[in-house]
VEXDREN-2710 file (C-alpha; in Angstrom, 1 decimal):
% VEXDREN-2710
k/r/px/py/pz
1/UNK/6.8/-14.3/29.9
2/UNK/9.0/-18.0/30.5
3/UNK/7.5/-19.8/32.7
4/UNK/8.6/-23.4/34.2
5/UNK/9.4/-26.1/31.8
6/UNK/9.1/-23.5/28.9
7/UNK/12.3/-21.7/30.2
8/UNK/14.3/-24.7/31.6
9/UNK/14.7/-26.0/28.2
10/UNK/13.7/-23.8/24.9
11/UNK/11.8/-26.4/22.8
12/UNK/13.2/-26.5/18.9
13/UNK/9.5/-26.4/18.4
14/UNK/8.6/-23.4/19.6
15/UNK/11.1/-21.9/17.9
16/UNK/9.1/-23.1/14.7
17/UNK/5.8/-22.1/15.4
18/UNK/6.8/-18.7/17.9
19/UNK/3.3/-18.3/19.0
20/UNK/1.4/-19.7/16.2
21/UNK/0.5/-22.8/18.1
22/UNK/2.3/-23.3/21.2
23/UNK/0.8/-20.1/23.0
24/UNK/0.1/-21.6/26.8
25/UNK/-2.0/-24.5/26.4
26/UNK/0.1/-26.8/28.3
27/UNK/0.0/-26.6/32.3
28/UNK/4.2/-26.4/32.1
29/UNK/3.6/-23.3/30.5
30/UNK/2.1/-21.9/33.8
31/UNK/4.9/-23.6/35.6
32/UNK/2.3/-26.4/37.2
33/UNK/3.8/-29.6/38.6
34/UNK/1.6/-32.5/38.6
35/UNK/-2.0/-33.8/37.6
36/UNK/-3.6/-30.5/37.6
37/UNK/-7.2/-29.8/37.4
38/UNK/-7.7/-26.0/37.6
39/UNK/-6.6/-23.8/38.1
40/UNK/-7.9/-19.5/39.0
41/UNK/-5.0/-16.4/39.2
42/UNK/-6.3/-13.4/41.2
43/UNK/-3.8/-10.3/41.2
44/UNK/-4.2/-7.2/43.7
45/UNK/-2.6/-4.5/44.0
46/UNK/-1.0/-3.5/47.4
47/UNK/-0.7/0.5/46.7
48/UNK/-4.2/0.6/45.4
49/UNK/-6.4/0.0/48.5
50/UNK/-6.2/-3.6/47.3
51/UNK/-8.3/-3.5/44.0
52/UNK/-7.5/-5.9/41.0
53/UNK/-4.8/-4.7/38.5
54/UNK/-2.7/-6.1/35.8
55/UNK/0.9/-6.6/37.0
56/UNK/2.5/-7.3/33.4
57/UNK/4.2/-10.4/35.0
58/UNK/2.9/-13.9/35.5
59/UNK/-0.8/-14.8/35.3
60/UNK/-1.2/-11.1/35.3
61/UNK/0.7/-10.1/32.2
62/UNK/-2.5/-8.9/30.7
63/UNK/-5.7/-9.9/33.0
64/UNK/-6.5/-8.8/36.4
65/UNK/-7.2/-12.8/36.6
66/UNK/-7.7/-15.7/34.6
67/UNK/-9.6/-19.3/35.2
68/UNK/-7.7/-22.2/33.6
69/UNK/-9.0/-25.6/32.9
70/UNK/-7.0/-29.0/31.8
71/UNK/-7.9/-32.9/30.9
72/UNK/-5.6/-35.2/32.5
73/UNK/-3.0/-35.1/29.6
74/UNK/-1.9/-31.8/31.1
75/UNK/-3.6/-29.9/28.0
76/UNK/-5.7/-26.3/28.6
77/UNK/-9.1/-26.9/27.9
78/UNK/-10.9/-23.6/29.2
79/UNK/-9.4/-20.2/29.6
80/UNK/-11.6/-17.5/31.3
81/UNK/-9.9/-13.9/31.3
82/UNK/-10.8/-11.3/33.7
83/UNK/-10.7/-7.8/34.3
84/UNK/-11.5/-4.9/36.6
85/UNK/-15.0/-3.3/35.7
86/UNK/-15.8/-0.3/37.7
87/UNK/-14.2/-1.9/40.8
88/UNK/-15.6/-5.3/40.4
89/UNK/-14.3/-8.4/38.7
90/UNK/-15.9/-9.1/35.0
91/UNK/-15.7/-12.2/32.1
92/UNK/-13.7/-10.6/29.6
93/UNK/-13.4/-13.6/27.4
94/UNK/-13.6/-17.3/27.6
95/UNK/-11.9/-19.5/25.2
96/UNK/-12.8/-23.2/24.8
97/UNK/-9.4/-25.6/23.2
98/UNK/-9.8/-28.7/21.5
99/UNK/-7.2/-31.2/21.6
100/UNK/-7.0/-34.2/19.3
101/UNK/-5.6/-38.0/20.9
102/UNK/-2.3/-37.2/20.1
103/UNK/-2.2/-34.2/21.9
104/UNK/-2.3/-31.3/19.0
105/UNK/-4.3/-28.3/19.2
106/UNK/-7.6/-28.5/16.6
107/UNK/-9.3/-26.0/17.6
108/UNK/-9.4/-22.7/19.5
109/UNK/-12.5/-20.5/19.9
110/UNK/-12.6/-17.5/21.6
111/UNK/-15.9/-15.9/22.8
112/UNK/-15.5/-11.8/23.6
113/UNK/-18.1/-11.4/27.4
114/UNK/-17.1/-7.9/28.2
115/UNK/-18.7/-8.5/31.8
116/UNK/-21.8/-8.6/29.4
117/UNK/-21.8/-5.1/28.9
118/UNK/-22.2/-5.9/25.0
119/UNK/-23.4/-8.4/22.8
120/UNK/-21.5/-11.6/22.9
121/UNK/-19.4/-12.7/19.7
122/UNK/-16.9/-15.2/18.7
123/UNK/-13.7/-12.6/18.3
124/UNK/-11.4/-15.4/17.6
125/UNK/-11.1/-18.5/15.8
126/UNK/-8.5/-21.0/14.7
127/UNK/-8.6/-24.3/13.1
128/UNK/-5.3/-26.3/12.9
129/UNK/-4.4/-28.8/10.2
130/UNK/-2.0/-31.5/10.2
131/UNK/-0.8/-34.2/8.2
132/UNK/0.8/-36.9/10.3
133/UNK/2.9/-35.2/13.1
134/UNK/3.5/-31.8/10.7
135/UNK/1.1/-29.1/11.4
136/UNK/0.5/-27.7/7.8
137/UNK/-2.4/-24.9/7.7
138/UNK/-4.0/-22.8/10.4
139/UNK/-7.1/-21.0/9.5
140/UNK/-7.5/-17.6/12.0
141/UNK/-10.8/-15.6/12.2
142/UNK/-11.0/-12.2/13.7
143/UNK/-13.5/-9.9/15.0
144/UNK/-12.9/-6.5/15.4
145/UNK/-15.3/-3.8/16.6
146/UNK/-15.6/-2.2/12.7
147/UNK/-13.9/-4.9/10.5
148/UNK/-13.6/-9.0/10.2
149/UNK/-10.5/-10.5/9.2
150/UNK/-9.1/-14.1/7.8
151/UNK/-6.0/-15.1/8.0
152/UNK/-4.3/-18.5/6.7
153/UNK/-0.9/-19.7/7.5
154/UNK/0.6/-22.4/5.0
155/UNK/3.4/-24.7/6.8
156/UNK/5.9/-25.4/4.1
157/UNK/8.4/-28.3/5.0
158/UNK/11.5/-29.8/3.6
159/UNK/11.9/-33.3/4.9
160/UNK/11.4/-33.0/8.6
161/UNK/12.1/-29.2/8.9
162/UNK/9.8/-26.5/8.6
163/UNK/11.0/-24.4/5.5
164/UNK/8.7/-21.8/4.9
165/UNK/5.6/-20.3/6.9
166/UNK/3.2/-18.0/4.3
167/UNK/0.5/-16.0/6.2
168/UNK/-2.4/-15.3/3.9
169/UNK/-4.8/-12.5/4.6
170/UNK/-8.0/-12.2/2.6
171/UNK/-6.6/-14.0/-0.1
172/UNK/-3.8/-12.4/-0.5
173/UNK/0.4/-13.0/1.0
174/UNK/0.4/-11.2/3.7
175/UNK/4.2/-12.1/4.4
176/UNK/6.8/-15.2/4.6
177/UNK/8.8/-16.4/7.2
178/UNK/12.1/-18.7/5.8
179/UNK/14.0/-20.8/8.0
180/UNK/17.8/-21.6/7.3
181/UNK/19.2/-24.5/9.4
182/UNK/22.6/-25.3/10.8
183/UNK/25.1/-28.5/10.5
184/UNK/22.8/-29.9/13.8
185/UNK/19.3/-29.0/12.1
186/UNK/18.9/-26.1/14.3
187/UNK/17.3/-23.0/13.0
188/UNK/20.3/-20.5/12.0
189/UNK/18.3/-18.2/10.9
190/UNK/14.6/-16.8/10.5
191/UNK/13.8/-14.1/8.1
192/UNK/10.5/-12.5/7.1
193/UNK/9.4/-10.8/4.2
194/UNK/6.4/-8.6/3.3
195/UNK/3.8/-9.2/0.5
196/UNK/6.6/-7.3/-2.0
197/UNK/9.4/-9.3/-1.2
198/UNK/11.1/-6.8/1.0
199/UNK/13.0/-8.1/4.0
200/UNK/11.4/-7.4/7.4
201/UNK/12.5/-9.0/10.6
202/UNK/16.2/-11.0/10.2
203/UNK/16.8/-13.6/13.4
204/UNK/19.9/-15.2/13.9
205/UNK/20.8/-17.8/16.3
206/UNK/23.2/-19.1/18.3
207/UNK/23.5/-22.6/20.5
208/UNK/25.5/-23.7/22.9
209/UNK/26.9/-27.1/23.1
210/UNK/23.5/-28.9/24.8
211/UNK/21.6/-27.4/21.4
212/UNK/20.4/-24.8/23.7
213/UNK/19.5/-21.3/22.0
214/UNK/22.5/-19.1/23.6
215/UNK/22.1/-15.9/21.8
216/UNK/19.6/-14.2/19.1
217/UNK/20.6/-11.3/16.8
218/UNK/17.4/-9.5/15.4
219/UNK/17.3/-6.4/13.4
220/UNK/14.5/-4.8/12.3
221/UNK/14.6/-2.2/9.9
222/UNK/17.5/-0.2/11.4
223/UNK/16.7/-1.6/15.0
224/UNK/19.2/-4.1/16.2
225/UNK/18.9/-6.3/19.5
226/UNK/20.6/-8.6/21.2
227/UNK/19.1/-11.5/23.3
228/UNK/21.4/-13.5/25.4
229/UNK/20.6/-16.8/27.4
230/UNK/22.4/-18.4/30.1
231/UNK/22.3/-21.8/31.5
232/UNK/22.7/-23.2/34.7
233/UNK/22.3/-27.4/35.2
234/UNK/20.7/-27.1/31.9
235/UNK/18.1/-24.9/33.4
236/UNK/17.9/-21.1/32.4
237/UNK/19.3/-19.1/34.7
238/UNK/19.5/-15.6/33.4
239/UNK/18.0/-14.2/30.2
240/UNK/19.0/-10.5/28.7
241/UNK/18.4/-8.4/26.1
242/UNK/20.4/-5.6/25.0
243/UNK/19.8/-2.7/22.3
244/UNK/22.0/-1.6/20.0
245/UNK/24.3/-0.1/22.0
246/UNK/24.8/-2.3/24.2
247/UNK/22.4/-1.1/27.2
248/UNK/20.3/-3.6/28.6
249/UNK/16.5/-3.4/27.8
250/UNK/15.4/-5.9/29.9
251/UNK/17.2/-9.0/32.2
252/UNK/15.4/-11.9/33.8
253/UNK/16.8/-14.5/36.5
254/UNK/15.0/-17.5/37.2
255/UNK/14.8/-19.9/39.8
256/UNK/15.8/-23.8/39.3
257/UNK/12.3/-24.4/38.5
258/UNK/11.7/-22.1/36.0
259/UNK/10.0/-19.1/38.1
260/UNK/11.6/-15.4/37.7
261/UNK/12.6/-14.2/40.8
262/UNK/14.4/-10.7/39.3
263/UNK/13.5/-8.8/36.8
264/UNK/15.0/-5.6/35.9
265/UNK/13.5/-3.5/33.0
266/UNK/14.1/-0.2/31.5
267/UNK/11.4/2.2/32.6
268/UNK/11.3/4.6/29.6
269/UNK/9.4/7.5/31.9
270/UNK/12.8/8.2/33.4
271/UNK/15.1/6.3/31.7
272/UNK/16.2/4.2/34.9
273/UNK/16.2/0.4/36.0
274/UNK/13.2/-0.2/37.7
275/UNK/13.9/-3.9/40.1
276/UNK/11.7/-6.2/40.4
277/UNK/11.6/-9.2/42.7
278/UNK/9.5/-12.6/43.5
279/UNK/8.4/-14.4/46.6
280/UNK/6.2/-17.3/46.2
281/UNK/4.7/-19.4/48.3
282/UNK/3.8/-23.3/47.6
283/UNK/1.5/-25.7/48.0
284/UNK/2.6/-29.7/48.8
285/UNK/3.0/-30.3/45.1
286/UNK/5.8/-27.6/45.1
287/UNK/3.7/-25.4/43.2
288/UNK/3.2/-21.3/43.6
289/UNK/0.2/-19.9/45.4
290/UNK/0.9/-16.7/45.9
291/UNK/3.6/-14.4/44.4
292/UNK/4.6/-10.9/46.3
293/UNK/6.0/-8.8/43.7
294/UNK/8.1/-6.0/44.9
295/UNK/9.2/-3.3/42.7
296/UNK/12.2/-1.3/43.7
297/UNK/12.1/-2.7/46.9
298/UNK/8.7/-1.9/47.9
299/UNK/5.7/-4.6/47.6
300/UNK/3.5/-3.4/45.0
301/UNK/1.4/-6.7/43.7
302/UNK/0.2/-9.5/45.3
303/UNK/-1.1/-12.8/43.1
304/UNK/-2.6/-15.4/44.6
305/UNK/-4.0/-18.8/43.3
306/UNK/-6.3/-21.5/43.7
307/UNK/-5.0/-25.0/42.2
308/UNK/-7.1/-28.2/42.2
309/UNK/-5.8/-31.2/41.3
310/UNK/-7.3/-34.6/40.2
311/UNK/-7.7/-37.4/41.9
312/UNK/-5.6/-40.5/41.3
END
């Protein structure tokens, strides 16, 4: 989900990591302005006698509510995921970051809670690498309910630009991702490959004068889409993507300060558009507090949070 800063301007560097690294540890990437503290999500539902649920937009993409944390560099430091249990919020997870002095991710640990209805375990580790500014290695544990698993990625560069990504699992190439790069050293495209050398996912870009990404081709097997981005005041205004025919999966129109305030989706039960619409509310540091989602015109979620800031 684009939030804030993340949409107004697609960082070149998230296109090189996509997800390894950059996954919401900044306070931008929750849309917060200023010198942030905490900050707690809480979404109800408004059909549902007003229990917790998980929207799919927002803070609520996948948790009923989460509890954030930052240091004063603007960096997530705690993350505390919640969900409903038996009509009651519950700890799902927690997940403790460590950031070095020049503001790169070391270390992420994930502890699985389940509301304590099992015994606790680390479910997710990952240990970051870098030499100089260039990430080059991150080492990913995983704890599933029958099977462990351990993943290394290997950051290949070529000068400055990130050539190659090979994703090791138990000892053995799991895949590659190869970058090509344009006459502005932009990624033109990103192609995957499985352990046999076969092609997977093919991404092509496209940028528009600024060096903004303005369109992505991806094909997948036999599956084509079509992602297109739109700029207004060099902030995004309207993200689409369409299938392979042409009909639109899924649009997106933002706000000037990064916030969605449409979203229209395919809704695959019967094939329509469903609509959905923002309204926030804001505190004096112009950020959201509360978020009234409708969806087709009828107010269906309600998220509201608690920011704390620190003092100056």
């Amino acid at each position: 989900m684009f939030t804030n800063n993340y949409v107004n301007r697609i960082s070149f560097l998230l296109l090189l990591f996509s997800g390894f690294l950059f996954a919401q540890n900044k306070a931008s990437d929750f849309g917060l302005l200023g010198n942030v503290s905490s900050m707690q999500s809480v979404t109800k539902s408004l059909k549902n006698s007003n229990s917790t649920e998980v929207s799919g937009f927002l803070d609520s993409e996948m948790y009923d509510s989460i509890s954030l944390k930052f240091d004063r560099r603007r960096n997530v430091v705690w993350r505390e995921n919640y969900l409903d249990y038996r009509g009651k919020l519950g700890l799902f997870d927690r997940t403790i970051l460590q950031v070095n002095a020049n503001r790169m991710l070391e270390k992420l640990e994930t502890t699985l809670i389940q509301n304590g209805e099992e015994p606790r375990k680390i479910s997710q580790k990952k240990i970051y690498y870098y030499k100089g500014a260039q990430l080059i290695r991150m080492d990913e544990f995983n704890s599933g309910r029958t099977s462990d698993q351990f993943w290394v990625t290997n950051y290949i560069y070529s000068g400055n630009q990130l050539a190659e990504r090979v994703v090791w699992m138990e000892d053995e190439i799991f895949s590659r991702i190869k970058n090509e790069y344009n006459s502005r050293n932009r990624i033109s495209t990103e192609k995957t490959y499985s352990n046999n050398g076969q092609m997977g996912k093919n991404i092509v870009f496209e940028y528009n004068s600024s060096g903004d990404i303005e369109k992505k081709l991806i094909q997948l097997g036999n599956e084509k889409t079509n992602e297109t981005f739109v700029y207004v005041n060099d902030n995004l205004h309207r993200y689409q993507k369409l299938d392979q025919k042409a009909q639109l999966i899924r649009e997106e129109i933002y706000h000037e300060l990064g916030w969605p305030t449409q979203i229209r989706q395919v809704n695959y039960q019967n094939n329509q558009l469903d609509i959905f619409e923002f309204d926030y509310k804001l505190d004096s540091m112009k950020n959201w507090v509360e978020c009234t989602i409708y969806k087709n015109q009828t107010p269906e979620y309600v998220l509201k949070r608690t920011i704390t800031y620190f003092k100056q």
